[in-house]
VOKE-516631 format. One line per field, with one value per atom (N, C-alpha, C): residue in three letters; atom name; z, x, y. Coordinates in Angstrom, 2 decimals, m for minus. Atoms other than C-alpha are relative to their C-alpha. Layout:
<atoms>
resn (ala;...) .
name (CA;...) .
Z (Z;...) .
X (X;...) .
Y (Y;...) .
</atoms>
This chain:
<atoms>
resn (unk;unk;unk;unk;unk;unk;unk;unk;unk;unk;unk;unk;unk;unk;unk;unk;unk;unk;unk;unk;unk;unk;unk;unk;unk;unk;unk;unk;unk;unk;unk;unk;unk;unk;unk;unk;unk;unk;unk;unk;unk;unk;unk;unk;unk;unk;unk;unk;unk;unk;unk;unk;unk;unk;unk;unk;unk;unk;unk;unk;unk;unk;unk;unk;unk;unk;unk;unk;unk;unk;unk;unk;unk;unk;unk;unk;unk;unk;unk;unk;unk;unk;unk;unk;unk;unk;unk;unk;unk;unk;unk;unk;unk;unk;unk;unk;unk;unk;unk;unk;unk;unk;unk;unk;unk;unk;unk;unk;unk;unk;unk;unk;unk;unk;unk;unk;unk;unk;unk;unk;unk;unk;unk;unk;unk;unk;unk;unk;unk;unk;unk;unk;unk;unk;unk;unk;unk;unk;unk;unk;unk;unk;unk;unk;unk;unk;unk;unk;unk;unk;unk;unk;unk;unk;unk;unk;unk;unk;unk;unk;unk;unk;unk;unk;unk;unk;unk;unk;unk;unk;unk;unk;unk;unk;unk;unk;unk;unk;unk;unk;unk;unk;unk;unk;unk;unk;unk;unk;unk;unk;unk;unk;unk;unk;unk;unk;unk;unk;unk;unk;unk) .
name (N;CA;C;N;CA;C;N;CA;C;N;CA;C;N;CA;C;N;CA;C;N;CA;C;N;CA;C;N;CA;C;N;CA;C;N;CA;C;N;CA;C;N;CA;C;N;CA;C;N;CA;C;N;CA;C;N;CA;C;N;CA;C;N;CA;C;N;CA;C;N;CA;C;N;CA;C;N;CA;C;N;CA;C;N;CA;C;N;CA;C;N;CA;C;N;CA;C;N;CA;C;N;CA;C;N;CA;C;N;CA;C;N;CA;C;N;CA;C;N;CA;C;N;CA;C;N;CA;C;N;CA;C;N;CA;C;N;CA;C;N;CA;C;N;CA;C;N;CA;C;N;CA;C;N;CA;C;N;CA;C;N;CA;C;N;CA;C;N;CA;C;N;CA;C;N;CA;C;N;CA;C;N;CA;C;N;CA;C;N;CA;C;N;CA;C;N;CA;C;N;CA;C;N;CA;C;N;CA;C;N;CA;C;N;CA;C;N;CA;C;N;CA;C;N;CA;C;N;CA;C;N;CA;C) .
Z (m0.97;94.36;0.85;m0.70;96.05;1.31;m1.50;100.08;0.04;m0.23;100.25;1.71;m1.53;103.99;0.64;m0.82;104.69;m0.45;0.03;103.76;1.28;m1.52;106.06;0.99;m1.37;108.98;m0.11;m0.27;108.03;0.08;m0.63;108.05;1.38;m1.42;111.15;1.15;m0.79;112.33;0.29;0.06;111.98;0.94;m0.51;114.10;1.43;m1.37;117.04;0.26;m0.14;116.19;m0.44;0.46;115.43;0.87;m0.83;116.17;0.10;m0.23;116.79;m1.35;1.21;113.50;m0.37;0.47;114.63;0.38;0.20;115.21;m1.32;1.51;112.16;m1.31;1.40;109.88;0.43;m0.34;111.98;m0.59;0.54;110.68;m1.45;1.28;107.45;m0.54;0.19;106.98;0.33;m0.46;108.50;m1.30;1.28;105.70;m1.37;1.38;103.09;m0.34;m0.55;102.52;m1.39;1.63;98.79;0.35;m0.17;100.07;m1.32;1.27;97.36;0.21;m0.21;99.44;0.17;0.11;98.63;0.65;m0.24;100.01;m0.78;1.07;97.76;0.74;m0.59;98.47;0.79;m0.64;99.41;0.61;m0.94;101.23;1.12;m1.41;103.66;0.22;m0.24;103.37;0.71;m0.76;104.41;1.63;m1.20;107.32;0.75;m1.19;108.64;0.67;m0.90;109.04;1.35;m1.10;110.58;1.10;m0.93;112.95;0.70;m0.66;114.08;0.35;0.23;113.42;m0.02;0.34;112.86;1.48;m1.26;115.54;0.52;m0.48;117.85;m1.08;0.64;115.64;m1.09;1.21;112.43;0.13;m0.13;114.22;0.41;m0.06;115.50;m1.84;1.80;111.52;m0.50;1.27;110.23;0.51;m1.03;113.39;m0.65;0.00;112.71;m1.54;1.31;109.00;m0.07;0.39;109.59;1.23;m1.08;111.30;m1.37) .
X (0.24;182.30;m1.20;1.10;178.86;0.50;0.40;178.41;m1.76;1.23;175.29;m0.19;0.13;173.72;0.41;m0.50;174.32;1.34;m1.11;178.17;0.18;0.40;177.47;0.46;m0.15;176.91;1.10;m1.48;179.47;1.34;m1.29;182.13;0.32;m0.20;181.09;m0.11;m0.28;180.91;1.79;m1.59;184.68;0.54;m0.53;185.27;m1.12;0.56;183.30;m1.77;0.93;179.54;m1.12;1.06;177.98;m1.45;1.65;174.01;m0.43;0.36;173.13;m0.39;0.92;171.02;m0.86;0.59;169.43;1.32;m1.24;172.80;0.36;m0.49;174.26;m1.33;0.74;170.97;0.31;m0.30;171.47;0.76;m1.31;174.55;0.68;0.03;174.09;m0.80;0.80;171.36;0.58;m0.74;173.78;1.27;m1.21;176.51;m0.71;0.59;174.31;m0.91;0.62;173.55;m0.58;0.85;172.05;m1.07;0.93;169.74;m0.64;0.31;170.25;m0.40;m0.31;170.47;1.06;m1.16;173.84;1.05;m1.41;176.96;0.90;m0.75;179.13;1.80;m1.62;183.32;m0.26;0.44;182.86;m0.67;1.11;180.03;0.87;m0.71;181.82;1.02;m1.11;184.84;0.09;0.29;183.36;m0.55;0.53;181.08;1.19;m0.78;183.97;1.31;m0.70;186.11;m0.63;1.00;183.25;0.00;0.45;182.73;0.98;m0.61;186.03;1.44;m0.87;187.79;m0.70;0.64;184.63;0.09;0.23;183.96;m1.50;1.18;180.64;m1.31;0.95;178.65;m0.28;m0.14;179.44;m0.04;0.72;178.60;m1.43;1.38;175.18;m0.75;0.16;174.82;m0.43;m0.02;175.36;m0.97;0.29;173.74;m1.62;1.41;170.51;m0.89;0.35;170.13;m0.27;0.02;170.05;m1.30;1.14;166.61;m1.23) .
Y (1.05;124.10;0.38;m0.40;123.96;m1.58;1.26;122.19;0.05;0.26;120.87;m0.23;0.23;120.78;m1.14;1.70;116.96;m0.02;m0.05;117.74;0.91;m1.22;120.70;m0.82;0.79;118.67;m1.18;1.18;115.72;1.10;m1.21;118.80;0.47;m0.72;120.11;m1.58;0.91;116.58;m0.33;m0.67;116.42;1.13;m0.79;119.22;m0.14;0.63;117.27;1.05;m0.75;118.75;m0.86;1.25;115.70;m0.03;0.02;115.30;1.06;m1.00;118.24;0.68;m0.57;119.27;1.35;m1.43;122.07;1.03;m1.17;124.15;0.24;m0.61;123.30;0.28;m0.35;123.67;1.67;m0.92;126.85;1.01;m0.61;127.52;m0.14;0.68;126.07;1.54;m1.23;129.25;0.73;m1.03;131.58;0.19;m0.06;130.62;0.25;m0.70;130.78;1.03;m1.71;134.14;0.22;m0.01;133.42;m0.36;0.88;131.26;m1.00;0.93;129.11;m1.53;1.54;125.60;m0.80;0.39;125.13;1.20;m0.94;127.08;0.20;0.00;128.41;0.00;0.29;127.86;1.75;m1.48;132.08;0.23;m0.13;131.70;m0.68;0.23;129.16;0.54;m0.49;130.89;1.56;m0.93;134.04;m0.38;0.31;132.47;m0.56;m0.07;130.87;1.07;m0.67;133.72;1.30;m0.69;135.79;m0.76;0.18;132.97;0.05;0.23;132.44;1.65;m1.48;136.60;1.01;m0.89;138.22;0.49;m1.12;141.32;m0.72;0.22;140.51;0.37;0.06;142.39;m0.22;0.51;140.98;m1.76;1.47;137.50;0.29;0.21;138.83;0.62;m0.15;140.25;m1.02;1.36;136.91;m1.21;0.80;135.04;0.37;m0.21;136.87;m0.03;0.07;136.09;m1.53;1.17;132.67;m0.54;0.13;132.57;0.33) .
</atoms>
């Protein structure tokens, strides 16, 4: 299963993050750590437990890859 970025943002719209384009391309580049374009089910499944269990510096890790 691949998320493409404009699923991206309709996901994170859902969880009240709507408009805001440059966070989630943000965070769209932060999850995908292939840099393939697409997110893979493991890719978001990793980024979101980093964002929401990960330690500080395993969110500035992941924070600073997506730049």
């Amino acid at each position: 299963m691949l998320i493409y970025r404009d699923q991206f943002r309709e996901s994170l719209g859902l969880l009240g993050c709507l408009g805001d384009t440059a966070f989630t391309d943000l965070l769209f580049n932060a999850f995908n750590t292939s840099n393939s374009g697409t997110i893979s089910f493991l890719e978001y499944a990793i980024g979101l437990h980093t964002l929401t269990k990960g330690t500080e510096d395993e969110k500035l890790v992941r924070g600073r890859k997506s730049f």
